[in-house]
C-alpha positions in Angstrom: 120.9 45.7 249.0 123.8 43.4 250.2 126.7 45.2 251.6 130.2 43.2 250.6 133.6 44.6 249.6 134.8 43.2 246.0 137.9 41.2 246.0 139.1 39.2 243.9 137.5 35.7 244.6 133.8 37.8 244.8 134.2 39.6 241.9 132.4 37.5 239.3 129.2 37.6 241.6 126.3 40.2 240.9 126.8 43.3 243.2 123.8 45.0 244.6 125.6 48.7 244.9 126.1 52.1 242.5 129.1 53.0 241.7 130.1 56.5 242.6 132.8 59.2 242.7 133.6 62.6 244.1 136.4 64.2 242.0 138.2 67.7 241.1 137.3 68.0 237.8 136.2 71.0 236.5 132.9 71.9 236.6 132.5 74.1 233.7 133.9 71.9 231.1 137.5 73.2 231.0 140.5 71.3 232.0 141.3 73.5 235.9 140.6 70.1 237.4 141.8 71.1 240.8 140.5 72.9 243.5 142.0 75.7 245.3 143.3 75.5 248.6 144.3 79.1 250.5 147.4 79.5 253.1 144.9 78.8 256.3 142.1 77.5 255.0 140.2 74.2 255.5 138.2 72.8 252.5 135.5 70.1 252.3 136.5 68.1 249.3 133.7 65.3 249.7 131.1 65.5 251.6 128.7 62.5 250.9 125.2 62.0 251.7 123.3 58.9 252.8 125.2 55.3 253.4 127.9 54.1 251.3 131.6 53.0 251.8 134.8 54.3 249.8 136.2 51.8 248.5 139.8 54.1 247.0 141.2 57.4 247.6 143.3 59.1 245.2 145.2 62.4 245.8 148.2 64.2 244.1 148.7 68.1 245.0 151.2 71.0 244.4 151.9 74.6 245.4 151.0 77.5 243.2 153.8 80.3 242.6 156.1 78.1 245.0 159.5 77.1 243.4 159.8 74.1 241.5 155.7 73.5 241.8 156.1 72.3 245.2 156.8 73.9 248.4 159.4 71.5 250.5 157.7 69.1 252.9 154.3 69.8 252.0 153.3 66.5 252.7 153.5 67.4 256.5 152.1 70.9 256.2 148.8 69.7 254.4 146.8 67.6 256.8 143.3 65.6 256.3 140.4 65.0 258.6 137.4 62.8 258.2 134.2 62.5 259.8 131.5 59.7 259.9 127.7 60.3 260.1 128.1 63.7 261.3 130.3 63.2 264.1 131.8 66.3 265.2 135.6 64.7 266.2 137.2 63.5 263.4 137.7 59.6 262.6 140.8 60.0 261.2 143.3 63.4 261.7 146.9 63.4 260.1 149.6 65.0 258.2 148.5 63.8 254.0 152.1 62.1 253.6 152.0 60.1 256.9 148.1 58.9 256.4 149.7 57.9 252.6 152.1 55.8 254.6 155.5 57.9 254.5 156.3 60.0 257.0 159.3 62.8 257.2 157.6 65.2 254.5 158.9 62.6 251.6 157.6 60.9 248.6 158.8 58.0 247.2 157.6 55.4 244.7 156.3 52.1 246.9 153.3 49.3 247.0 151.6 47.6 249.8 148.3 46.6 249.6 146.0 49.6 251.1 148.3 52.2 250.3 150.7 53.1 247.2 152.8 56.1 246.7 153.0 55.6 242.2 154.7 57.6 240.0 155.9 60.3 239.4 158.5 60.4 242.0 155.9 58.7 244.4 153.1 62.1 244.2 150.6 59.9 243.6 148.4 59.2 246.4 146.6 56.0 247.1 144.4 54.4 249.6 142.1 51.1 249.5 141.2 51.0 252.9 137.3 50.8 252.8 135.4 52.8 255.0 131.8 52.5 255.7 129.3 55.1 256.9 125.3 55.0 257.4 124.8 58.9 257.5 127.2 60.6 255.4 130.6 61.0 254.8 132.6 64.4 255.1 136.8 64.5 254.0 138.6 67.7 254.4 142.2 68.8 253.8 143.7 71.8 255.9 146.5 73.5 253.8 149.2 74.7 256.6 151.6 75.6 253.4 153.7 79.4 252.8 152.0 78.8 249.1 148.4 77.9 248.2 147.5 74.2 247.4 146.3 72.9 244.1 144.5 69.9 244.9 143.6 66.9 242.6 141.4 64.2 243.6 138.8 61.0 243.3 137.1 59.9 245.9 135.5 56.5 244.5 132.5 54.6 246.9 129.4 52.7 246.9 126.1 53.3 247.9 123.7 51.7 249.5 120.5 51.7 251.2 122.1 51.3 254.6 125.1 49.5 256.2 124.7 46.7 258.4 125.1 47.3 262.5 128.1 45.8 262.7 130.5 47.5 259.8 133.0 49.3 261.9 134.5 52.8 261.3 137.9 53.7 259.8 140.4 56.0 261.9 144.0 56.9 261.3 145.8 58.9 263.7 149.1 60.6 263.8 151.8 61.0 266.5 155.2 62.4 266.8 157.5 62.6 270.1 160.8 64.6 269.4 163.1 63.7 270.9 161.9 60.4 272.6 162.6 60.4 276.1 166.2 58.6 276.3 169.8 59.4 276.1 171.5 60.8 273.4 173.4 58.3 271.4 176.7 59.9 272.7 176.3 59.2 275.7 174.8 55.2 275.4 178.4 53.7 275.7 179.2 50.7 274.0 176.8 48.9 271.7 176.5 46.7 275.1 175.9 49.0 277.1 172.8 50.1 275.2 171.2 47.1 273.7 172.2 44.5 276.2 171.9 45.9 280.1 168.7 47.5 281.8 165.4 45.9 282.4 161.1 47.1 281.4 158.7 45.2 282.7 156.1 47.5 282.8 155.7 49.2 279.4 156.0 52.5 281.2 158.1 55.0 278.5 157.3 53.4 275.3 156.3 55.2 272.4 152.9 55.2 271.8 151.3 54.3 268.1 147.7 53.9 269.2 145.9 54.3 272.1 142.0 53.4 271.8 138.9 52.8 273.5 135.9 51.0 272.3 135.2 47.8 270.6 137.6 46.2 267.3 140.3 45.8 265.5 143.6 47.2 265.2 145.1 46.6 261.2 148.6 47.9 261.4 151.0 51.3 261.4 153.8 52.9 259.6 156.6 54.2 261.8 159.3 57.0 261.1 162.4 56.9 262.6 165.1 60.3 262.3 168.2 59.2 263.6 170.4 62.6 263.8 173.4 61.5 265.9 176.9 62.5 264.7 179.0 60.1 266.4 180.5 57.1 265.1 179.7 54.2 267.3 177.3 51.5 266.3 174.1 53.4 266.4 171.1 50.8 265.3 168.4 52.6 266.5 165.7 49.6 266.8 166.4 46.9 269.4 163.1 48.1 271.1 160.3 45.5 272.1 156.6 45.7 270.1 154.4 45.5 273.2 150.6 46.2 272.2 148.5 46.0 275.5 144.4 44.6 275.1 141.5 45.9 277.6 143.9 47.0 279.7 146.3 44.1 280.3 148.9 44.5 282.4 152.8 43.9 281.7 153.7 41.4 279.8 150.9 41.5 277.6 149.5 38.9 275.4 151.3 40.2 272.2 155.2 40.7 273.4 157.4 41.1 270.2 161.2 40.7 270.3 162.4 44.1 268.4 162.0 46.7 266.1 162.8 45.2 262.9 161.0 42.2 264.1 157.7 43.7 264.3 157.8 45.1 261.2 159.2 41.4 259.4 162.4 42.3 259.0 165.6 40.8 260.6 169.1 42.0 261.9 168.7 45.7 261.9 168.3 45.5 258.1 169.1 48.5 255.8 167.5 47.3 252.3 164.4 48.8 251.0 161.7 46.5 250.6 157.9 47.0 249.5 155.7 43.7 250.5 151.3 44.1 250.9 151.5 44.1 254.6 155.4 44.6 255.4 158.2 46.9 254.1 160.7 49.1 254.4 160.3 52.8 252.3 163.7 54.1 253.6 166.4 52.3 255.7 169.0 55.3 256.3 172.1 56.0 255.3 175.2 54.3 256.8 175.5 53.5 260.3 171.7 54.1 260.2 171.8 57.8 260.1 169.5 59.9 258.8 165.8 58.8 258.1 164.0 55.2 258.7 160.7 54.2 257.6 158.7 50.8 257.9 155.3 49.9 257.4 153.0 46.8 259.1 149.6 46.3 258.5 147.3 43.5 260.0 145.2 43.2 257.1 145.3 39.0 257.5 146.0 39.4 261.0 143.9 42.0 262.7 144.7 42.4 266.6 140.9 42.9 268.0 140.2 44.5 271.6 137.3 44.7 273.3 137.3 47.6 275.4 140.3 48.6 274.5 144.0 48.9 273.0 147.7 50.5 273.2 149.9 49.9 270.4 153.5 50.7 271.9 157.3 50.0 271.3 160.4 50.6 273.2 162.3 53.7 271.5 165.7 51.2 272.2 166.1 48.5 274.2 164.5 49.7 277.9 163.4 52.9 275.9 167.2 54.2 276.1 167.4 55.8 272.8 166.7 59.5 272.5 165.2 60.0 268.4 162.9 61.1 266.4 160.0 59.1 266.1 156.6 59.6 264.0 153.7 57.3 263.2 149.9 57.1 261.8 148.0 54.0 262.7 145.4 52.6 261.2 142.1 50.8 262.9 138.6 49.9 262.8 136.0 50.3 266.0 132.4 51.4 267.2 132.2 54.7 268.0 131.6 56.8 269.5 135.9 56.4 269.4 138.2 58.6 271.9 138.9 62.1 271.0 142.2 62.6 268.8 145.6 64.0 269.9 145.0 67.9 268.2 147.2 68.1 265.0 150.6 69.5 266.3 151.5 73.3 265.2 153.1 72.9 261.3 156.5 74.1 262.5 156.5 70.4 264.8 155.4 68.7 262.3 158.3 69.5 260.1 161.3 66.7 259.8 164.3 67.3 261.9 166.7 68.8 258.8 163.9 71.3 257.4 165.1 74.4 255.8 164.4 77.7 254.3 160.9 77.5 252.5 160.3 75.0 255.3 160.8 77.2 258.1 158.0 80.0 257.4 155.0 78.9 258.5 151.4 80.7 257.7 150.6 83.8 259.6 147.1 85.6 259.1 147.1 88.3 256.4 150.4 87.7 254.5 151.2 86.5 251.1 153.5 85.0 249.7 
């Protein structure tokens, strides 16, 4: 069989695959098409034999007996892992809204090419990155929620005989550093003081979106920004340099960007949503940039490979002076074996900045809601 991934100038030509799908339908014939996910508990909700590659994910989900359907900010408290060929670290670990591509426990309705959030109200969960395996395929979801999960689902793939030697593995991995390690805000100055005075030349202090070893390519990252500073000064939080460092590089490495918005293919600190296939922006704040920030890139056209290795970083401010909340999940392929994730942070870190009441309780062993 000939492995190749449809598109649309392919898709005329004969394909030598079966289609398949894992989905939450009910089994007996009657319409509880979900499974059942307990406070605590991790469940298996594919776990695929042989050699095949998904080719979409699809995932909406709610609370039972919580208020409204849903408990707040569950897209942080549910998490997903998934493992390749029997590996026993997973290939891809993060909070469900984040790996989705919105971060800070929100939905919202937006498009870009591997990953939609579709109505209603953006609970509707895609993904078309295509992930290969040779030796199965296992997906899990870890519900972290007060309330038990009802979980919908489709995973849709092809099989195949094998997969050729080359096809690298899928991983997705989420990090959060809150506070960054600046100065508050408060106590910046003047909009000169902050974004126009103080030198890096070495990288050292930036966040961190990816850091990888092995061999190939890095395809992009959405980054969450939760500005909560009260004062009224200009407070842009961006004016922080993309610097993604390759086998080791050392300062100034080969791809130096010029800012925050710039990365993401924006310009001058921009506020507007905007949802393009490898570019956007889901949230832009509220005025003077308060409140929540989130943009997507992905290299889809562009891929950044590595070798041996990568770090995809970014000043938190210019010289890394600002002090915020930051989140991201990025997105690559490589060989593997790949290096061992970050552990998923407790729930209650997980949570956004402004969580309250339902989202404060976390799960506890032998209580009920």
């Amino acid at each position: 069989m000939k492995f190749e991934i449809a598109s649309l100038q392919n898709i005329c030509f004969k394909r030598d695959a079966k289609r398949m799908r894992i989905s939450s339908y009910d089994r007996t014939g009657g319409n509880d098409d979900r499974i059942h996910v307990k406070p605590g508990e991790t469940v298996t909700f594919a776990d695929i034999k042989g050699a095949g590659l998904i080719t979409h994910i699809w995932v909406t989900m709610a609370n039972a007996n919580a208020p409204g359907g849903s408990e707040h900010y569950n897209m942080r408290k549910v998490y997903l892992s998934f493992y390749w060929d029997g590996e026993e670290n997973p290939s891809v670990l993060a909070p469900i809204g984040d790996f989705f591509g919105l971060g800070h426990g929100e939905t919202k309705n937006y498009v870009s090419e591997p990953f939609q959030m579709s109505p209603k109200d953006g609970r509707s969960l895609n993904c078309w990155f295509p992930m290969p395996f040779k030796n199965g395929a296992k997906l899990c979801v870890t519900n972290e929620c007060v309330f038990p999960l009802i979980f919908y689902f489709y995973v849709d793939y092809e099989e195949y005989e094998t997969v050729p030697d080359d096809a690298l593995r899928f991983h997705a991995q989420y990090r959060r550093e809150n506070p960054t390690d600046g100065l508050h805000p408060r106590d910046l100055g003047s909009v000169f003081d902050w974004a126009m005075t103080g030198e890096n030349t070495t990288g050292d202090g930036n966040y961190l979106v990816l850091d990888a070893e092995g061999q190939g390519h890095y395809v992009g990252c959405n980054l969450n920004i939760h500005n909560t500073c009260e004062n009224h000064l200009h407070d842009w939080p961006g004016e922080g340099d993309d610097m993604i460092f390759i086998d080791g590089e050392p300062w100034p490495p080969r791809l130096h960007g010029t800012g925050t918005e710039d990365y993401f293919n924006t310009a001058w600190c921009p506020q507007q949503e905007y949802d393009a296939p490898q570019h956007g922006i889901i949230f832009g704040g509220d005025y003077n940039w308060k409140g929540k920030i989130s943009y997507y890139r992905y290299h889809i056209s562009d891929p950044i490979m590595f070798e041996k290795s990568i770090k995809v970083t970014i000043e938190h401010g210019h010289s890394n002076y600002r002090s915020d909340d930051w989140s991201s999940t990025a997105y690559w392929y490589q060989t593997e074996p790949h290096k061992a994730m970050p552990p998923m942070p407790p729930m209650e870190e997980r949570l956004p900045s402004d969580a309250k009441g339902f989202d404060v309780p976390i799960f506890r062993e032998g209580v009920t809601p």
